[in-house]
MITOR-754971 format. One record per atom (N, C-alpha, C): y, z, x. Coordinates in steps of 0.1 Angstrom, whole numbers, plus 5000, padded with zeros to 4 digits. Atoms other than C-alpha are relative to their C-alpha. Last residue first. Layout:
YZX...
# end
This chain:
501350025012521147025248499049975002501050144998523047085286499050044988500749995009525647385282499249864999500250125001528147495308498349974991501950064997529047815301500149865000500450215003532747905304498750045003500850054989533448365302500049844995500450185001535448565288499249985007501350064997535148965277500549874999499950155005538649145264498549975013500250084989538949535265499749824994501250125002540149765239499949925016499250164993541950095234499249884997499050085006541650425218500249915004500249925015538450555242502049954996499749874999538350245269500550094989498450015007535949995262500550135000499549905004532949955289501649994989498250024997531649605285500150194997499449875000527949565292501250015004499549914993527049205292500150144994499849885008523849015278501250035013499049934997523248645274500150125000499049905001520548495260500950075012498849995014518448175255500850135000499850134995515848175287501550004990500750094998515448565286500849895000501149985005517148895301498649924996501150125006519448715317499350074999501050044997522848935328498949904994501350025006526248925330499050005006501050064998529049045349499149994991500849915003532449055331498449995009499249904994535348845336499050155000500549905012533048545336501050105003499449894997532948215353499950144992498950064995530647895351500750095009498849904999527648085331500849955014499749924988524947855331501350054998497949934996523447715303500050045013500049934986519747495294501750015004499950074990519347475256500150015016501050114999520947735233499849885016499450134993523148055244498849874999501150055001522248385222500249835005500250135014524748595225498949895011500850054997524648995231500049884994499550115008527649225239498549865006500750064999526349555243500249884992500350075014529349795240499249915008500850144997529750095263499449894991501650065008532050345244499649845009500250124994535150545259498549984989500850094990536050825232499449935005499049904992538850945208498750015013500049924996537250635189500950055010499349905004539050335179499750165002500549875000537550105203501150114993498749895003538349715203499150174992501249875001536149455219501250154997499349875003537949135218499050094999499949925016535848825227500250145006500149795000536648555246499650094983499949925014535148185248500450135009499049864999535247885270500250094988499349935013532647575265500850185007500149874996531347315290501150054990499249954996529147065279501050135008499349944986527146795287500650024995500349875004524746605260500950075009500549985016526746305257499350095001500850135000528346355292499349974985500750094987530946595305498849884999502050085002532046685268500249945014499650124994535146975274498849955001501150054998535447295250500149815006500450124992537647535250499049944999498650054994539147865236500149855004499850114991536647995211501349915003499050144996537348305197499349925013500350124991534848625193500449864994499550155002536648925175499149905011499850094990534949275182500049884991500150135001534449585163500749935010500250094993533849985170499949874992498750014990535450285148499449865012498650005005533250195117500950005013499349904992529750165141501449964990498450104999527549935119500650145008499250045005523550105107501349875007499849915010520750295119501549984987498950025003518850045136500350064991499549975017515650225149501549894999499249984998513550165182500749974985499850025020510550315186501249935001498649965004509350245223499949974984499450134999505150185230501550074996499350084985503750465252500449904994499349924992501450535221500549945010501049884992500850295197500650085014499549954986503550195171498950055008501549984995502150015137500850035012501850044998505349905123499650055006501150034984508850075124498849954994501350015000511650055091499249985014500650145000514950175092498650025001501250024999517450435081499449905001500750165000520550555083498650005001499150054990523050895090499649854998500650134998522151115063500549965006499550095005523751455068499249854999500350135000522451785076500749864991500550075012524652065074499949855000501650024997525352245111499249974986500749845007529252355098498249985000499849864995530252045121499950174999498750004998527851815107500750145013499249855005524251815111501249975005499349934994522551475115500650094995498949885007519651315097501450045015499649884989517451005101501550104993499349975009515050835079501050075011499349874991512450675097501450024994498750045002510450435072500250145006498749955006507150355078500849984996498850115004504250185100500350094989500450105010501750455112501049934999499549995010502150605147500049894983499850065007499750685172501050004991501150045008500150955192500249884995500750064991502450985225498650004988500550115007504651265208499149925012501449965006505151635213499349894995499949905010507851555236498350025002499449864992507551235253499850114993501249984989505150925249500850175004501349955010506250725217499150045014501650044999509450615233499250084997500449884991512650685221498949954998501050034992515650405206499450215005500449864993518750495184498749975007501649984999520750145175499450185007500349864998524450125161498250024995501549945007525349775152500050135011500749994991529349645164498650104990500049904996530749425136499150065011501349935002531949075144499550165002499949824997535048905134498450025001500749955008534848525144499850124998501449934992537648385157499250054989499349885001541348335134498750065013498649974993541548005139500250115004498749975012537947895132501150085007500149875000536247665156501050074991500949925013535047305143500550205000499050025016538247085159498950124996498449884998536547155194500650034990498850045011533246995175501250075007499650134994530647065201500949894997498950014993531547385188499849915010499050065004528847355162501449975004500150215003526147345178501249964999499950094984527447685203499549874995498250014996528247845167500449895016500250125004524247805156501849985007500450084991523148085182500949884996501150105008524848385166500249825009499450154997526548665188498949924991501150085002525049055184500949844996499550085007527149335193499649904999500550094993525249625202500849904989498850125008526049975207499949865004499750184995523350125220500649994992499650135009521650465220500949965001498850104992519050635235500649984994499550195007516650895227501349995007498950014991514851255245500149864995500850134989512051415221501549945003499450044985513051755218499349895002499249894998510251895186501249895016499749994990507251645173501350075001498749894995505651725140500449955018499649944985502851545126501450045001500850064989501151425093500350055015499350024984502351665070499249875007500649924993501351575034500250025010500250014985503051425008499550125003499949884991502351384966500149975016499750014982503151104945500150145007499149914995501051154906500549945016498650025003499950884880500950125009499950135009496251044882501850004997499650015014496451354904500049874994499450125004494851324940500250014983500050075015493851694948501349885000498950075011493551764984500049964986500450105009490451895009501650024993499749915016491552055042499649874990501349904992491451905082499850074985499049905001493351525067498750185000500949945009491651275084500950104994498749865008493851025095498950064994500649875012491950705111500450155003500149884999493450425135500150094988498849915005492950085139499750135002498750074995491149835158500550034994500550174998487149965155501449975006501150025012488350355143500049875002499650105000490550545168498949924988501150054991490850915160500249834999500150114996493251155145499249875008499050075005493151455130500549854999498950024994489851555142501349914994499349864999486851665127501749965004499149964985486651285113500050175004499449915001484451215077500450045016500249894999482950925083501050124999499449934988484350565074499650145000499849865006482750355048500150035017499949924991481949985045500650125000498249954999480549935011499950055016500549864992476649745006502050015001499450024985476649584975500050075009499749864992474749634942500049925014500749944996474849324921500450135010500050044980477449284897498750035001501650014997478249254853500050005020500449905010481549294840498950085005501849995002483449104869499750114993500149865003487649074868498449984994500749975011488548754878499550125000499749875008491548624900498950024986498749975011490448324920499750124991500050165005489048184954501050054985500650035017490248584964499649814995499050055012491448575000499549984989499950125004489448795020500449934988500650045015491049085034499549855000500250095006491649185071499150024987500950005000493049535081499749854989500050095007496349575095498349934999500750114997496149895105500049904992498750084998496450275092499449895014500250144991493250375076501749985005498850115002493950765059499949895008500050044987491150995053501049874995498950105001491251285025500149945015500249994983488251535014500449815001500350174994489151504979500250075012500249924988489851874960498949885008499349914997490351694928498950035012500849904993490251344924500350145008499649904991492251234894498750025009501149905005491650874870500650145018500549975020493650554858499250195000500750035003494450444897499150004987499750095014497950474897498749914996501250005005497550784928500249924987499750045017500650734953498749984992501250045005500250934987500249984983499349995010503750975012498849944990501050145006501851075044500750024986500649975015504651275065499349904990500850135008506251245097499050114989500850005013508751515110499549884995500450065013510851455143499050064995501049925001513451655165499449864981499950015013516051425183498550094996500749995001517451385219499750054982501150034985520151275235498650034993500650155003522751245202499049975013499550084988524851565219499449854995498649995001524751725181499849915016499349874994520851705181501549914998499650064988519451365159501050195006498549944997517051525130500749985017499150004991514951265121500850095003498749955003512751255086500150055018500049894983509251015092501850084997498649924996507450895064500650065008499149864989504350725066501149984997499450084994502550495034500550145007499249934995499850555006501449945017498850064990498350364983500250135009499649894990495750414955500749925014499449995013495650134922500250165014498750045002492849934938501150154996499049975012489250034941501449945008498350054999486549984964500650004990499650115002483250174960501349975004498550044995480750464966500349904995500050155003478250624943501550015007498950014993476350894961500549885000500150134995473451074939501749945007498550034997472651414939500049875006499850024989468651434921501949995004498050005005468251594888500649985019499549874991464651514887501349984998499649905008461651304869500950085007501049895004459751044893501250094995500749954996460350704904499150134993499749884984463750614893497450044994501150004999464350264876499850175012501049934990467750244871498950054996501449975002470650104845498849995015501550084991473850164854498750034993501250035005477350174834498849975009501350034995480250254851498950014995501749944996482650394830499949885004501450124996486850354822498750075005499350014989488150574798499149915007499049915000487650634759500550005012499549904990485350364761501250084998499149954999483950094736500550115008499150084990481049914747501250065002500649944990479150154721500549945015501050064994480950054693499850065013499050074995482850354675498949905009500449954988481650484642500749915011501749925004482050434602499550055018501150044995485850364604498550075003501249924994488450464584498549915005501150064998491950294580499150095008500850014991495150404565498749955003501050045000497450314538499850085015500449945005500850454527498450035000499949904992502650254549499550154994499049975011501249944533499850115012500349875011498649784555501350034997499249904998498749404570499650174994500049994985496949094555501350134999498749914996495349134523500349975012499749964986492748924507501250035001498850064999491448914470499950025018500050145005488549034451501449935003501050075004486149264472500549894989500549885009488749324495499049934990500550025010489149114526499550104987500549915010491849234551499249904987500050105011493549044579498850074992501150025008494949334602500149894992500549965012497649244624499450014990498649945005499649054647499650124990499850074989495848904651501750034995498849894998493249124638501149955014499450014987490748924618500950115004500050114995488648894590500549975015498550024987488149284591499549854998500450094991486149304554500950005008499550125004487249574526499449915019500650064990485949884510500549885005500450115003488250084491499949915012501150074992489150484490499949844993500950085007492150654468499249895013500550114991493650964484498649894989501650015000495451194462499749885007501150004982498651274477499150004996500749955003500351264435499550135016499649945005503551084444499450164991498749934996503050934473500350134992498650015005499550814466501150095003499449855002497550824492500949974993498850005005495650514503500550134994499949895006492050484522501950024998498850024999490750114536500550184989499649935008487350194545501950005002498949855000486249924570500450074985499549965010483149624568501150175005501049885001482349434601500950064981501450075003483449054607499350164994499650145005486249184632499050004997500549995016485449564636499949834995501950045003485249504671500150044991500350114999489249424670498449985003499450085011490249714651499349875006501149925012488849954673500049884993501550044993490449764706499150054987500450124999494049794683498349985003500350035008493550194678499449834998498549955003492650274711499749884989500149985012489250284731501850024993499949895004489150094762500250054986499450045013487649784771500550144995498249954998487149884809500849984986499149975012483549914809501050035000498749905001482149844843500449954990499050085005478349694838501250115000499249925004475449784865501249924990498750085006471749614866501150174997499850155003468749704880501249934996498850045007468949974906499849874991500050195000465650064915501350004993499550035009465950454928500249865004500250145004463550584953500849974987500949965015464650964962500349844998501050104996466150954999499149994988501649974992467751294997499249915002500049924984471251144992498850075009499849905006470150894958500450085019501249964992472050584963499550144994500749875004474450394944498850055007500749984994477150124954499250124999500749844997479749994944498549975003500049964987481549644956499150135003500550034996481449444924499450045022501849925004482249724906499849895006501050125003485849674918498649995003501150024989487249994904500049825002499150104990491149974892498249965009499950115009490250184862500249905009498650064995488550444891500549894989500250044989485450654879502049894997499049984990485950904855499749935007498649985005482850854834500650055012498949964993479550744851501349984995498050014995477450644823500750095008498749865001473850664828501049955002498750065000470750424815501150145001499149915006467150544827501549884998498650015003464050374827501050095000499950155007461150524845501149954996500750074992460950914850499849834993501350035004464251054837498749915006501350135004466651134854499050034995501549895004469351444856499649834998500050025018472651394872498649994999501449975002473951564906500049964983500649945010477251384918498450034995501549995001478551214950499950154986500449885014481451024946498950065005501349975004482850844975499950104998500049875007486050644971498449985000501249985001487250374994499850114993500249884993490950274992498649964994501550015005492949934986499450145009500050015013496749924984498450034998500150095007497549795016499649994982498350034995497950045045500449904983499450144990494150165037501550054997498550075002493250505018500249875008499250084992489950685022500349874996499450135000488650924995500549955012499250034988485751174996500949854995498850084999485051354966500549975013499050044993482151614959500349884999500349834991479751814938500749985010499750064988480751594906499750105012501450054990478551684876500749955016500449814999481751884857498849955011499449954987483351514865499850155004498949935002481051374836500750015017499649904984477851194842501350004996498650034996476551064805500150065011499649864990472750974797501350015001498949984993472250694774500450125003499249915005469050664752500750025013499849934990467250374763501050104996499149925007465650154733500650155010499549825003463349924747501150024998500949995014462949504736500150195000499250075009464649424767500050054986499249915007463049674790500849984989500849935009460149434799500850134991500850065007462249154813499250114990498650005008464749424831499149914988500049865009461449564848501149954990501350004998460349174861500650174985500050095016463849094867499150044993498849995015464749394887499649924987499949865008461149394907501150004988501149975008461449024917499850084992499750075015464949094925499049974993499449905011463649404947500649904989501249915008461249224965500750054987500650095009463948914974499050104992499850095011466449164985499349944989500049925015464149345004500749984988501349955005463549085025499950064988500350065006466948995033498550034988501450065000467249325047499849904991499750084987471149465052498549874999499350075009471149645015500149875009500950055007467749835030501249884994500150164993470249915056498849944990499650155011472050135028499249875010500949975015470650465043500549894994501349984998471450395078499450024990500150195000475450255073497749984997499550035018475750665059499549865001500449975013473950785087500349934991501650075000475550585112499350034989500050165004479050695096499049955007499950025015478051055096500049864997
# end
């Protein structure tokens, strides 16, 4: 499908044809100046299908394909319903059976119809100002000039001026300009070949659709293993609905180019749109992301959020860590002995849940999120427990969540010492308290972050070295009690 589709636009790839076909546009647009094109409409009754695909970012592809009736030679048709968010300098019109259509020129009409926008192409035009008396309701008529419409009407009558209306006033207008819209259109004018009601297939980029993964958690009562739910969370604030959309989802950080600057084009040429094939398969890889088909069509509502399953895994087997986390800047400033504070520094213990993206029912891709996680009490009623955010996870990579602070776990860290062996040279003494109110033992991950080149002197604990800058022990603390962690580093800036 996606050869195909790149296979019928390569005429958009051909310098060549470029230059034939501007020749041609100018050439027919030159001689059509002076004609009078009666305007076709395409509705959403003419749509025969809807494919949308979604990015990570706010920007989606949408392909229309509708059957509309031509005329041989000029035609002008409005595509109604298309996207308020389109950017028509991206679409793209073909006919699907290969039927010759000259695209000359397209304009997106986004001036919409409402009272103000009426009021403001009347400026310079003549209006029926119409009044009711109160006390009668007969309606008295009078002609009067829009000078302007700027806080509101500026009114010429035939011998005075008015600004404003009385509340007794209304305003009639003789028709609506033709620019005007009741929603946004695509405008094209086309050159077609020969007489028919060909199905044509206008793709483009748009704005104003989103979507994003959800994932709900439930952690088992032993905390070893956890059953997950992900879910596509799909927001539609693009101005317009596609119903029964055959639905593909980009997840991936997919490069944009930076706008030189913010303008909204009336007028474009016809571009070529990259486009992604319709998938049999749920999931598949796509250049250097990964594509979501959904196996069923969807209705995207205008101003609506709906989800969709994305996956299910059941017994996937997690970890978790109690972890006390040390800050780097305290080893500058305790080159100061005078700098430490009296009391130590309280620090809470974090509560992490870790599981790799390869057990269970998992080992797929995962979109970037928010993992929500649940626990069932002791009458088996789920409870919120925390939640955090993952990026882009591919398979066999670990998830690993922060789900909050442990209430019954904290830890004091005091400095005891500090002796300068040379202007940068020194050596520094610290404990830290590790206090456990649980009614059981708990392994705490005490992790600090040691600047410059250290060495651990003494310790009452063994450490290890993960990297160049950190520190890690494992202190068991016994259930209602506490344990104490020291250790000297010597510290060379």
């Amino acid at each position: 499908m996606t050869s195909r589709w790149l296979a019928s636009r390569s005429w958009l790839l051909n310098p060549a044809t470029w230059l034939g076909a501007s020749v041609f546009s100018m050439t027919a647009i030159g001689s059509a100046v002076a004609a009078t094109v009666e305007e076709a409409q395409s509705a959403v009754q003419d749509r025969q299908s809807v494919a949308v695909t979604i990015y990570n970012d706010g920007l989606a592809l949408v392909r229309d394909e509708r059957k509309i009736k031509l005329n041989q030679g000029l035609n002008r048709i409005a595509l109604r319903e298309v996207s308020a968010q389109i950017m028509p300098q991206t679409a793209s019109l073909r006919a699907t059976d290969g039927s010759a259509l000259s695209l000359l020129e397209q304009n997106f009409d986004y001036d919409l119809l409402s009272s103000e926008s009426l009021l403001n192409k009347y400026v310079g035009r003549t209006v029926t100002v119409i009044r009711t008396n109160p006390s009668t309701g007969l309606d008295v008529s009078e002609t009067a000039t829009v000078l302007a419409n700027n806080a509101g009407p500026v009114l010429k009558y035939a011998d005075r001026i008015e600004t404003g209306l009385p509340a007794n006033a209304r305003l009639a207008f003789d028709g609506v300009p033709g620019n005007l819209r009741d929603q946004p259109t695509l405008v094209v004018s086309l050159n077609a070949q020969k007489a028919g009601s060909p199905t044509v297939d206008l793709s483009y980029l748009t704005g104003g659709l989103s979507w994003q993964a959800d994932y709900v958690a439930t952690l088992s009562q032993d905390e070893n293993s956890l059953d997950l739910a992900g879910w596509v969370t799909l927001s539609n604030q693009s101005g317009v609905a596609y119903d029964d959309a055959k639905l593909q989802l980009v997840a991936g950080d997919v490069g944009r180019a930076a706008p030189e600057r913010a303008v909204m084009m009336k007028s474009m040429d016809s571009r070529a749109v990259a486009a992604m094939a319709p998938a049999p398969m749920q999931q598949e890889a796509l250049f250097e992301y990964h594509l979501y088909t959904l196996p069923r069509t969807t209705t995207l509502g205008n101003n609506q959020t709906k989800q969709v399953s994305l996956l299910s895994a059941a017994s996937v087997p997690v970890r978790k860590e109690y972890r006390l986390q040390g800050a780097e800047h305290w080893y500058y400033q305790l080159r100061d002995a005078n700098s430490s504070p009296e009391l130590g520094d309280k620090r809470k213990v974090d509560v992490f849940v870790e599981f790799d993206n390869k057990d269970g029912d998992l080992g797929v891709p995962l979109p970037k999120g928010v993992v929500r996680m649940y626990k069932g009490d002791s009458q088996q009623r789920a409870l919120f427990i925390g939640e955090d955010r993952i990026d882009h996870t591919a398979k066999e990579e670990t998830v690993r969540l922060k789900l909050g602070s442990a209430f019954d776990l904290n830890g004091t860290w005091k400095h005891t010492s500090t002796k300068r062996l040379s202007s940068n040279l020194y050596e520094m003494a610290f404990t830290i308290e590790l206090r456990n109110a649980k009614e059981v033992p708990a392994t705490i991950k005490v992790v600090e972050p040691i600047p410059g080149d250290w060495t651990i002197l003494n310790e009452s604990h063994k450490h290890s070295k993960p990297t160049a800058n950190l520190a890690q022990w494992n202190v068991e603390v016994p259930a209602d009690g506490k344990t104490e962690l020291s250790y000297t580093v010597r510290i060379q800036y």
